[in-house]
C-alpha positions as CSV (number, residue, x, y, z in Angstrom):
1,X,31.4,51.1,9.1
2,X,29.9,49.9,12.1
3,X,26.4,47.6,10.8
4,X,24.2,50.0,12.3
5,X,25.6,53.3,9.8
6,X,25.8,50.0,6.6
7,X,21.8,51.0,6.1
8,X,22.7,54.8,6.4
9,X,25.4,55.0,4.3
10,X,23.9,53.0,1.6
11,X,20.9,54.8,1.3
12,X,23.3,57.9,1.3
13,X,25.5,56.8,-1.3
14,X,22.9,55.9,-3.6
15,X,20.7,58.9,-3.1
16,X,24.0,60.6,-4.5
17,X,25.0,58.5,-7.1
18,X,21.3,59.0,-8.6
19,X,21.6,62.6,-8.6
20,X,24.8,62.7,-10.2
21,X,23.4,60.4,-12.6
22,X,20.6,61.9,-13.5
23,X,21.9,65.3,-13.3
24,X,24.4,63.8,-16.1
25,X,21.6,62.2,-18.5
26,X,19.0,64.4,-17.8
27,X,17.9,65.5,-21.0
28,X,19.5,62.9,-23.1
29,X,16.9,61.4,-25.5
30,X,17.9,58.1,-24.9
31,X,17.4,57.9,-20.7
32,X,13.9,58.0,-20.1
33,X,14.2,57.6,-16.2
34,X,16.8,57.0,-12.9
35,X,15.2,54.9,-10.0
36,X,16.3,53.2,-7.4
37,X,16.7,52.4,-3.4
38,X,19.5,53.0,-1.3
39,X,22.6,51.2,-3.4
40,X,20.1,49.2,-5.6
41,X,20.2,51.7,-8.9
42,X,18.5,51.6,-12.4
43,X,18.4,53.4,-15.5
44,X,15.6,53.2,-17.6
45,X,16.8,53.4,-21.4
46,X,14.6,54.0,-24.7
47,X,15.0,54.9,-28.1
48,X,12.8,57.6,-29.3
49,X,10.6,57.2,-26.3
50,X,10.2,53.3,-27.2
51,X,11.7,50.8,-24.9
52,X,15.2,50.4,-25.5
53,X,15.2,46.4,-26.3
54,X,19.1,45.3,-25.6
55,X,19.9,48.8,-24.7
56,X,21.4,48.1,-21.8
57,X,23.5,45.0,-22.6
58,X,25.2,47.1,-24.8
59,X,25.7,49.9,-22.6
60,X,26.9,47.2,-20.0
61,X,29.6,45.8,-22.4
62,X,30.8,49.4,-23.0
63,X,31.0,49.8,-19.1
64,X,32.4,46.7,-18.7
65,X,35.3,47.6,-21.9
66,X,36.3,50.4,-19.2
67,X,36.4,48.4,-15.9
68,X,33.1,49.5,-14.5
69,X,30.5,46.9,-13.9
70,X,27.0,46.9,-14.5
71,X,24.4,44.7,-15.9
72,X,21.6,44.2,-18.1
73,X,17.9,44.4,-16.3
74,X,14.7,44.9,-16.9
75,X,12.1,42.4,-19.6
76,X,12.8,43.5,-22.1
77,X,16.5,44.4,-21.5
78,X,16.0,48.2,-21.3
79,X,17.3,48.8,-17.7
80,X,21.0,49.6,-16.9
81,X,21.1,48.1,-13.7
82,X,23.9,49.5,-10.9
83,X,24.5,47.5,-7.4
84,X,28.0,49.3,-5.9
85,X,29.0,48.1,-2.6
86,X,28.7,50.1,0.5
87,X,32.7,50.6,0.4
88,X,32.5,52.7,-3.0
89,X,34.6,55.7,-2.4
90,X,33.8,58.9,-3.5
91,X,36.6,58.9,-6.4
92,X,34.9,55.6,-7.2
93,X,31.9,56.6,-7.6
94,X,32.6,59.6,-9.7
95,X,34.5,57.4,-11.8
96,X,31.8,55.1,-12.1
97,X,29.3,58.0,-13.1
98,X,31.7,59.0,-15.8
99,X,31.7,55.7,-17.2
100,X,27.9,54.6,-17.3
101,X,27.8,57.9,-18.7
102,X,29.9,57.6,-21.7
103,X,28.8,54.2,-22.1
104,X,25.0,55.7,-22.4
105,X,25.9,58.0,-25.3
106,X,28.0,55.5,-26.9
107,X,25.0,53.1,-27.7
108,X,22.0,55.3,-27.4
């Protein structure tokens, strides 16, 4: 990618990746938002509409058990936070989905 589409196609890869995300946990009692901008993604975890404390360190370490990686964000460690580079492919990025999915349920 040229530098001038990098901006572009970042903005359009996350803008996708959010929807499929929260198309995916919308509804789930344990998601209580998806944010982001451009590449820069996070997912706002709680418990029974409390903040998820540690949520997302978990959540990470059951992405991370099944090669996808994502970190822990947020003060009190309730934010799953997603930073792909501007190379994902689409096959990658549905994988990736799948993953931070199942990794959601698992601990939430």
């Amino acid at each position: 990618y040229g530098p001038e589409r990098v901006l572009e196609r970042a903005e359009g890869l996350g803008v996708g990746l959010r929807s499929r995300l929260s198309e995916r946990l919308s509804g789930h009692r344990g998601v209580a938002e998806v944010r982001g901008l451009g590449l820069l993604i996070g997912i706002a975890l709680a418990e029974q509409g409390v903040s998820a404390h540690g949520a997302a360190a978990r959540a990470a370490a059951a992405a991370m058990r099944r090669g996808v990686l994502v970190l822990p964000a947020g003060e009190s460690g309730e934010v799953l936070e997603l930073t792909p580079p501007v190379s994902l492919t689409e096959q990658q990025a549905e994988h990736a989905v799948e993953v931070i999915v199942s990794a959601v349920e698992e601990v939430l």
